[in-house]
N, C-alpha and C positions, 0 to 999 in steps of 0.2 A: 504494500500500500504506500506508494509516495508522497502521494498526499496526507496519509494519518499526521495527526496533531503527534509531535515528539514531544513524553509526559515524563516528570520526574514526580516521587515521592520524595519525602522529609520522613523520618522515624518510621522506616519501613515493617520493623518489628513490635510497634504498637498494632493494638489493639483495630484503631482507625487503619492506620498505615496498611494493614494487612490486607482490610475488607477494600481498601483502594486501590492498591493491588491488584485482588481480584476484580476489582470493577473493571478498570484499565484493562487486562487480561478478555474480560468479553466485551468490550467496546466496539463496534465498528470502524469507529474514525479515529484510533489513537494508539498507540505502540509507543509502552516502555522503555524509554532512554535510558534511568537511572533512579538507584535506590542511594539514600542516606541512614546512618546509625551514629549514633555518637560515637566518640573516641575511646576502643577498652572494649567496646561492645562483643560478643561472641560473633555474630553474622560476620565482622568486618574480616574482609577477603574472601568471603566464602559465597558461590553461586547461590541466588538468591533462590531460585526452585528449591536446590536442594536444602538449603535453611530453612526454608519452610517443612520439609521433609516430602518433598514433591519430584518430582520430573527435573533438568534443569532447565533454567531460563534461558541461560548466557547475557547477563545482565550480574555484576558481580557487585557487592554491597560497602560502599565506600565511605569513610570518615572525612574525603573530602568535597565540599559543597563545590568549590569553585569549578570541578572537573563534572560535573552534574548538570550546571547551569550551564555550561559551554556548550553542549548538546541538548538542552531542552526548552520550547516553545512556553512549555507551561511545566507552573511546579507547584505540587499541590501538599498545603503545608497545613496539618494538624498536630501542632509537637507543643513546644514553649510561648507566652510572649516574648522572653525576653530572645530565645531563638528567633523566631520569626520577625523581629526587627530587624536582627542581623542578617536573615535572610531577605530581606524587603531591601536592603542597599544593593546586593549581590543580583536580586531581580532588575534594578535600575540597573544596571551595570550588561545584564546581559538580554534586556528590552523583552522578558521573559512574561509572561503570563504569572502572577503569584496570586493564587486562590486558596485565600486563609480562613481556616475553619476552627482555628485556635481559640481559647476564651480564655477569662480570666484577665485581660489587659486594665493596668492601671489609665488614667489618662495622659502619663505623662510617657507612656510606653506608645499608646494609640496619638498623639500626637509625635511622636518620636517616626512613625510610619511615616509620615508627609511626604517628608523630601522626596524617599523612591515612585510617588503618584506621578510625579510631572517627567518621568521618563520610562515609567513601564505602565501597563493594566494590573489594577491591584484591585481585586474582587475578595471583602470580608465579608463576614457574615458570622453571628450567632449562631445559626443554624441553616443550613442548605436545604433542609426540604419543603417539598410545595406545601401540603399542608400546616405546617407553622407557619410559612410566610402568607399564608391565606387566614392565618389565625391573627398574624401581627395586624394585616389589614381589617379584618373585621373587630378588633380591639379599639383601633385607632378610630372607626367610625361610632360603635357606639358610646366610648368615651366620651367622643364628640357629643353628643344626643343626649346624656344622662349631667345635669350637676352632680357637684358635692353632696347632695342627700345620699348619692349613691357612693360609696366604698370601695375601692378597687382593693383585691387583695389579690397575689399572683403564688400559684403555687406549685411548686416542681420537685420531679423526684426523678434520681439517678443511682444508676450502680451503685455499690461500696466503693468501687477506684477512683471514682469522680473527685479531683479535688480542689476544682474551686466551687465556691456557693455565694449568691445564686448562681444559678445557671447562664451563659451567654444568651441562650434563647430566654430563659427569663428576664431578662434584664433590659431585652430585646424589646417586650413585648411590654414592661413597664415602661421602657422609654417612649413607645408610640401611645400608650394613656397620658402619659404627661405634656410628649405635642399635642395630642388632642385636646386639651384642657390649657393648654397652656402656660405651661410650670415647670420650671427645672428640676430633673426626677435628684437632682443631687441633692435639692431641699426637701423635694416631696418625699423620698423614700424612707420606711421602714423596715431595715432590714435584721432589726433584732430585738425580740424581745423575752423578756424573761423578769419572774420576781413583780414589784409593785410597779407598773409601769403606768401606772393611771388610765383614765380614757386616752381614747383613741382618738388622733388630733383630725380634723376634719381636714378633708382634702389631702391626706396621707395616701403614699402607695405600698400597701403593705406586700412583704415577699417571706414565702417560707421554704425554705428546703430538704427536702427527706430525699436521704441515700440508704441503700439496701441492696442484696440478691446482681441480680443482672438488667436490671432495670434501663433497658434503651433509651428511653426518654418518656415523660408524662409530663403536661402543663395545663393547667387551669386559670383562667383569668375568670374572680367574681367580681362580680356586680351586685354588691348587698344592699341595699335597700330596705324602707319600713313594709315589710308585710309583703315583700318580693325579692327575688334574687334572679339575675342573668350569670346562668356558667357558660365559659365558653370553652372547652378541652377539646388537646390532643393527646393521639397517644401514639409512639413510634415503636414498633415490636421488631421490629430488625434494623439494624445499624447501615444497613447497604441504601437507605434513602439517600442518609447525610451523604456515603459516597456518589452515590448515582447524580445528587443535585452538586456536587462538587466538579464532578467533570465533566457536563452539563455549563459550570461557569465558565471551566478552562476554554472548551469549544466555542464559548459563546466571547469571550473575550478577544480570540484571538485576531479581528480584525478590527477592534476600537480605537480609538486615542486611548495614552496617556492619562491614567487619572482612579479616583476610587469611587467603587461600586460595589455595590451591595446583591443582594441576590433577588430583591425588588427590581432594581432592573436589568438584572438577567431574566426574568420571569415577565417582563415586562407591566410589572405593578405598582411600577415607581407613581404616588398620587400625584395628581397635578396640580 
């Protein structure tokens, strides 16, 4: 296929990494350039098939990024923040496609991404699949349509491995109740409580986190109200969405400008 999109992975021995992998692996339009592991890792030099305990690839599993990005269009990065910034100069550098599924970014890490916008396609996202981002937008509208009588509270739950909290898709989804309402969720939110915390301040976004089992993803946005409630849930029962909606971005990127994007408009749901 000479046309296929040429894809790398980041942390090809996660958990993610793995199932993207496999997704790339049945893709029609794209073929595996190159896998990454950190430095010390067991994979590192070893045919990635056979690390997986598979067939081999001929694709061998390397500690270094820059020989990665020399051969790839797109590089699809669900590892670190603090990785994926460093990866986000290296995408500038090699006018790469960088589709990051990472969470957890402080704002001085997510503003630290910038500079590589204005010379590669940098596609984030809290979460890649249709369904959430079908979730973000139907939040964002009735947010819109309910006052403060009504209570947002967002509630997610993930595996035991998961370890940041809230969730990037939660945080997602409380961010478009607080555009809708018009509030910065940095003031609006409540993200912990415990012990005598008093009432509940009006116009609050509350967020709660439950990890457990193997739990793919589940989200709830309420809308509590006096004498009514609007839930709005999802629930994701296999991990191959986030990948499917990931190289879905990289595809979809690769003949843009420069600049960051979301999976809104890759899905083309970006509001107007």
């Amino acid at each position: 296929m000479s046309d296929a999109m040429r894809v790398a992975v980041l942390g090809a021995a996660g958990r993610m990494g793995q199932m993207l992998i496999q997704a790339v692996a049945g893709s029609g339009g794209m073929v595996l350039c190159g896998v990454t592991e950190r430095s010390g890792h067991e994979w590192i030099g070893r045919d990635l098939g056979e690390a997986m305990n598979g067939p081999s690839r001929g694709v061998t599993v390397t500690d270094d990024p820059l020989e990665v990005f020399a051969s790839a269009q797109a590089v699809i990065d669900f590892t670190t923040p603090t990785l994926s910034v460093e990866m986000a100069a290296l995408a500038a550098q090699a006018r790469a496609v960088h589709v990051i599924g990472t969470t957890g970014f402080t704002q001085e890490q997510i503003d630290a991404l910038a500079p590589a916008q204005r010379h590669a396609v940098q596609v984030r996202a809290g979460n890649m699949s249709l369904g959430v981002n079908l979730l973000t937008q139907i939040t964002r509208q009735v947010a819109a349509a309910l006052d403060t009588d009504f209570d947002i509270e967002v509630v997610e739950m993930h595996h035991r491995h998961k370890v940041d909290a809230p969730s990037g898709t939660a945080l997602m989804l409380g961010q478009a109740a607080a555009d809708a309402r018009g509030v910065d969720l940095a003031d609006a939110a409540d993200r912990a409580r415990d012990g005598q915390t008093g009432a509940r301040r009006r116009g609050d976004i509350g967020f709660a986190a439950l990890r457990g089992g193997d739990v793919a993803g589940e989200h709830e946005v309420i809308f509590a109200g006096q004498g009514e409630r609007i839930v709005l849930r999802h629930i994701a029962t296999d991990r191959m969405v986030f990948a499917r909606g990931a190289l879905k971005a990289a595809l979809w990127g690769r003949d843009k400008a420069p600049g960051a994007y979301d999976m809104l408009d890759v899905l083309g749901m970006r509001p107007s």
